[in-house]
C-alpha positions in Angstrom: 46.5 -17.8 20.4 44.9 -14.7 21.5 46.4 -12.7 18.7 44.8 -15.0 15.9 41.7 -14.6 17.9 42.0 -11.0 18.3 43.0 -10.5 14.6 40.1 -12.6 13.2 37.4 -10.6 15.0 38.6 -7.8 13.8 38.7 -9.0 10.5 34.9 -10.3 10.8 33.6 -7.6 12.6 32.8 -5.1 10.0 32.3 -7.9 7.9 29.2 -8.7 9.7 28.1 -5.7 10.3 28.2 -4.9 6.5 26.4 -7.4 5.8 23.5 -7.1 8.4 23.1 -3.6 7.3 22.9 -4.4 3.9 20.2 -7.5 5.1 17.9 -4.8 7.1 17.9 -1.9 4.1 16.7 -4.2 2.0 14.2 -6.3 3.2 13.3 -4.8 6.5 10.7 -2.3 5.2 8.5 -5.3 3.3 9.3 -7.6 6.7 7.9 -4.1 8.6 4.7 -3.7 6.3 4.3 -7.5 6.6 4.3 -7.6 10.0 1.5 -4.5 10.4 -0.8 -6.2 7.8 -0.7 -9.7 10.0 -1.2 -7.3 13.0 -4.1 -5.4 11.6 -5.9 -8.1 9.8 -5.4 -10.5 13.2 -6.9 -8.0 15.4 -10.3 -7.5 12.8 -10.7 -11.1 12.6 -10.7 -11.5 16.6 -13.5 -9.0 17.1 -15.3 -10.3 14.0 -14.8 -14.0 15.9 -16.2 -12.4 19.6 -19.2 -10.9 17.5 -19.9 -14.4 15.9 -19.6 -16.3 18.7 -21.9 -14.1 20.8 -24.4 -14.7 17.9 -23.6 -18.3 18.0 -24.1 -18.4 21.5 -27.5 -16.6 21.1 -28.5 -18.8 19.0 -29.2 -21.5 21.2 -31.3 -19.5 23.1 -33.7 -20.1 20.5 -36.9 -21.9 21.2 -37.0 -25.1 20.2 -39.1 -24.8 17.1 -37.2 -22.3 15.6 -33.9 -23.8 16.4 -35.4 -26.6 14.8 -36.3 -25.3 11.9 -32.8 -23.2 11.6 -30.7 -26.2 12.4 -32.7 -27.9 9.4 -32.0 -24.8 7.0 -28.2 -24.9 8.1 -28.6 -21.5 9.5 -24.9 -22.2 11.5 -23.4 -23.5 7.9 -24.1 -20.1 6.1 -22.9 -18.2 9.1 -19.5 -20.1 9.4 -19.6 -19.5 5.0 -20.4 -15.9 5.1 -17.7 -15.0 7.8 -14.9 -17.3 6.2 -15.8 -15.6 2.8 -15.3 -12.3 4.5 -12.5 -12.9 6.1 -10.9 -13.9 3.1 -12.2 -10.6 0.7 -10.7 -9.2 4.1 -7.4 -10.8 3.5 -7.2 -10.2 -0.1 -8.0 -6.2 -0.1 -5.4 -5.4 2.1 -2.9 -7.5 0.4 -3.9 -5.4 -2.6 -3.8 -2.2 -0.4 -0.9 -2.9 0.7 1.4 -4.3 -1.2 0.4 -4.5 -4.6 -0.3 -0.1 -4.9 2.1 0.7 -2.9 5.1 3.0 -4.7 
């Protein structure tokens, strides 16, 4: 029993290890460039979402007229549109950057 054993992982062996060579040359550089993209664009978004919410915050600091008055204009509406807009131009450039120019 130990000889089939012993003959079948040597028979697999290189079989897998064919194969899982052949599986990281040829889509573990766009996994790789994935991967630092996510990273990248993660990490801007988090200091663009501390920056916003210590503006949010501030906000309500207002007096009460003027928070009023900006509540009425929707003055936390455009901010939440203008940041999800730039996120997403965000998003789209460096797919471009990335991924669409690269040679």
């Amino acid at each position: 029993m130990g000889a089939i054993f012993s003959a079948f992982a040597a028979w697999l062996g290189p079989f897998v290890m064919s194969a899982l060579a052949w599986l990281v040359s040829s889509i573990g550089p766009s996994v790789l460039a994935s991967l630092t993209v996510g990273v990248g664009v993660y990490t801007g978004f988090s200091v663009i979402q501390s920056d916003l919410s210590s503006v949010v915050l501030g906000y309500s600091s207002l007096p009460a007229d003027m928070l009023a008055m900006a509540q009425l204009l929707g003055a936390t509406f455009v901010l939440k549109l203008f940041v999800s807009a730039f996120s997403v131009r965000v998003s789209i450039l460096a797919a471009r950057t990335f991924f669409f120019n690269a040679k």
